[in-house]
C-alpha positions as CSV (number, residue, x, y, z in Angstrom):
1,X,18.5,12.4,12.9
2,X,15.1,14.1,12.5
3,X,14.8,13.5,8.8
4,X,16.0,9.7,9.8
5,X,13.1,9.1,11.6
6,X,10.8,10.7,9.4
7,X,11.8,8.8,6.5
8,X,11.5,5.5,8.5
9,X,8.5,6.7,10.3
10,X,7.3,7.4,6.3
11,X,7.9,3.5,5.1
12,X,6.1,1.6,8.0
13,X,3.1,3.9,7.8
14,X,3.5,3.1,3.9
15,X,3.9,-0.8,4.9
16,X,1.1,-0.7,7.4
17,X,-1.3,1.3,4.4
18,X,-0.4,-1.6,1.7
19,X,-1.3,-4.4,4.5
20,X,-4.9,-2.7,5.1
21,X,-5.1,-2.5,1.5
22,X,-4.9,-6.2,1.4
23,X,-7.0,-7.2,4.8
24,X,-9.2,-3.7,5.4
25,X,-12.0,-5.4,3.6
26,X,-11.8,-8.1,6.4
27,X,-11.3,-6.2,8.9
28,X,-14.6,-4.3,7.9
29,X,-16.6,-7.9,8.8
30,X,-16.1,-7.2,12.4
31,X,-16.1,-3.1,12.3
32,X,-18.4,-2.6,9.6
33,X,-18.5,1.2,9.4
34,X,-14.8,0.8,8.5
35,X,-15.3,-0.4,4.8
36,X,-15.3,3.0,3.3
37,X,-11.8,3.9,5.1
38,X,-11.0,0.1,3.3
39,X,-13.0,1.9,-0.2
40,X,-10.7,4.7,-0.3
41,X,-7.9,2.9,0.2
42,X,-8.4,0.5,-2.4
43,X,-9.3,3.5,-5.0
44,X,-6.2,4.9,-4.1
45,X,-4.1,1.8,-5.1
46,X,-6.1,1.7,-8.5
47,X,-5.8,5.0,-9.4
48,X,-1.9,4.6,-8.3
49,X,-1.6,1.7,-10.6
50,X,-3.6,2.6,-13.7
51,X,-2.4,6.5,-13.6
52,X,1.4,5.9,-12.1
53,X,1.0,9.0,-9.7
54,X,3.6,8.5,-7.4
55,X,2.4,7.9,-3.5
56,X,2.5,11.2,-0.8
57,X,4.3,8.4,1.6
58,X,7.2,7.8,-1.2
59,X,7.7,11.0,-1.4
60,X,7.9,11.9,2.4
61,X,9.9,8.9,2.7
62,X,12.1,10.5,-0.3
63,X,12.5,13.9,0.6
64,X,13.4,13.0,4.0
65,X,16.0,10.2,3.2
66,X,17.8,12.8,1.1
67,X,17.7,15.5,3.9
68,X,19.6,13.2,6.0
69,X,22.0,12.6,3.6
70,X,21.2,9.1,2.9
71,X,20.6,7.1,-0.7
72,X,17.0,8.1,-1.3
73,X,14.2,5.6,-3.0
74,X,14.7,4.4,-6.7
75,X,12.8,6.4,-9.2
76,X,10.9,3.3,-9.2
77,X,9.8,4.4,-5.9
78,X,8.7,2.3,-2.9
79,X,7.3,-1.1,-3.8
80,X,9.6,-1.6,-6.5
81,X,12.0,-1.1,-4.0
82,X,10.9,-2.6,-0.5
83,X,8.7,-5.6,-1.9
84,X,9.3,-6.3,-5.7
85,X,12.0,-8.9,-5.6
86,X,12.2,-9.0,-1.8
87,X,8.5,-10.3,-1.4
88,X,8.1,-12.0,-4.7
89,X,10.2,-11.6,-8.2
90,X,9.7,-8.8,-10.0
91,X,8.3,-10.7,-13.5
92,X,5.3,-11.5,-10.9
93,X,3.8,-8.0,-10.3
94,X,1.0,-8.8,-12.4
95,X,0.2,-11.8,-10.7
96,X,0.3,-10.4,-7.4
97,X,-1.6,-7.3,-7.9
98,X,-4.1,-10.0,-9.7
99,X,-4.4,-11.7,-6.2
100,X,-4.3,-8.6,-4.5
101,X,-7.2,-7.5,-6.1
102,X,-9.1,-11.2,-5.7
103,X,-8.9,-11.1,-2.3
104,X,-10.0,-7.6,-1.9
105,X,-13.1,-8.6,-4.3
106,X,-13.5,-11.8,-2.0
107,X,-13.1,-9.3,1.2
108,X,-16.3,-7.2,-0.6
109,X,-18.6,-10.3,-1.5
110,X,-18.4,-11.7,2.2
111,X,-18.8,-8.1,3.7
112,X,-22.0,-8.1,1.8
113,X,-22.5,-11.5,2.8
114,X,-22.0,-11.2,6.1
115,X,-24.5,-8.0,6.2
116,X,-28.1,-10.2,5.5
């Protein structure tokens, strides 16, 4: 039951880190001084893409279903199994890592915007 919980405990933290990677730039106009929390987390999903290194949250969430004795993630790992084809189909990654990455980029320019 332990592991159970930590593997579930593992994907919403995983679920709530991908939505701040898509708002944490906003966020940061009304807390300001949280934009470099937002910086990290957006290097982190860069580096994730561009290098492939496979998420500490997908393998917690991994290691932990298996320990429970449940199916664990696709080798895939998370996205590819919780959002790709769930969220939007799967010959769209491009395009929504593309719009992803505009509205992070429009997130920045009105941060800096909002700062004068």
């Amino acid at each position: 039951m332990t592991y159970r919980i930590i593997a579930d405990a593992a994907m919403v933290v995983h679920f709530a880190f991908l939505a701040y990677l898509v708002v944490g730039g906003f966020v940061a106009w009304r807390w300001r001084r949280t934009i470099w929390v937002h910086a990290a987390v957006a290097a982190w999903g860069v580096i994730s893409i561009v290098t492939g290194v496979e998420c500490p949250l997908t393998v917690l969430e991994d290691w932990a279903r298996h320990q429970a004795g449940l199916r664990g993630l696709p080798p895939s790992g998370f996205i590819d199994n919780y959002i790709e084809g769930v969220i939007y189909p799967e010959e769209y990654t491009n395009l929504a890592r593309l719009g992803v990455a505009v509205l992070v980029l429009f997130s920045y320019v009105g941060y800096v915007l909002r700062r004068q």
